[in-house]
C-alpha positions in Angstrom: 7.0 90.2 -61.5 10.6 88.7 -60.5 12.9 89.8 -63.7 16.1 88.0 -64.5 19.0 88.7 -67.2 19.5 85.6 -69.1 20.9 85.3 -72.9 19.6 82.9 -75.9 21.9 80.3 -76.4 22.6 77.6 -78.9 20.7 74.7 -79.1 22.6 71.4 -78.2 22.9 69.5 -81.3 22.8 72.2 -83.6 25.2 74.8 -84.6 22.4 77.8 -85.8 19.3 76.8 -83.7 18.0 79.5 -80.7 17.1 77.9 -77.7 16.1 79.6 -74.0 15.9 77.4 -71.5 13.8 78.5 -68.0 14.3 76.0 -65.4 14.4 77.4 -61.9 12.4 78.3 -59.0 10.9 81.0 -59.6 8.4 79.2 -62.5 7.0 77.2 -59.3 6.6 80.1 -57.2 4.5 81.8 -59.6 2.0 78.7 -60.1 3.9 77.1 -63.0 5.0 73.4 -61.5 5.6 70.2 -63.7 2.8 69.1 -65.9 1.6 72.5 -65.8 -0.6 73.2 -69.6 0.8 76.7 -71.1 0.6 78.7 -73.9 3.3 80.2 -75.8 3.2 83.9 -77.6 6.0 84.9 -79.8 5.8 88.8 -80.9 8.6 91.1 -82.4 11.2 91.2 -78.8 8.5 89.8 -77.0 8.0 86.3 -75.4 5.0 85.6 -73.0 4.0 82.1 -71.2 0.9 81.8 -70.1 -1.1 79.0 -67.7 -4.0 77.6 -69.9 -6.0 77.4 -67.5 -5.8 80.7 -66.3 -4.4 82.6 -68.9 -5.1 86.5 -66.6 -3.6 85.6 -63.3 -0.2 83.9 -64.5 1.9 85.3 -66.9 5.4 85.0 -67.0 6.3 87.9 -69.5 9.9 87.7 -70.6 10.7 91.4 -73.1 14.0 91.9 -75.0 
């Protein structure tokens, strides 16, 4: 797994809304290119993306 330090940021357009964007290379690199199907988990400091169609072999797994 690659990790990266990012930070939650507001969401444009609103002045109390969470938002975390991912938008880089290392999403393609790990099998996750445009029109890609995924699954979002939330949990307590816990966020994990998941291909649909093969939810065991890519996981990008981002933990507070």
């Amino acid at each position: 797994m690659t990790p990266r330090l990012m930070k939650i940021v507001r969401n444009p357009g609103s002045s109390d809304t969470p938002c975390l964007k991912i938008a880089n290379r290392i999403l393609e690199a790990n099998g996750f290119v445009i029109g890609t199907p995924i699954r979002v988990s939330y949990g307590r400091d816990v966020v994990i993306i998941t291909k649909q169609s093969d939810e065991n072999e890519n996981c990008l797994l981002l933990q507070a």
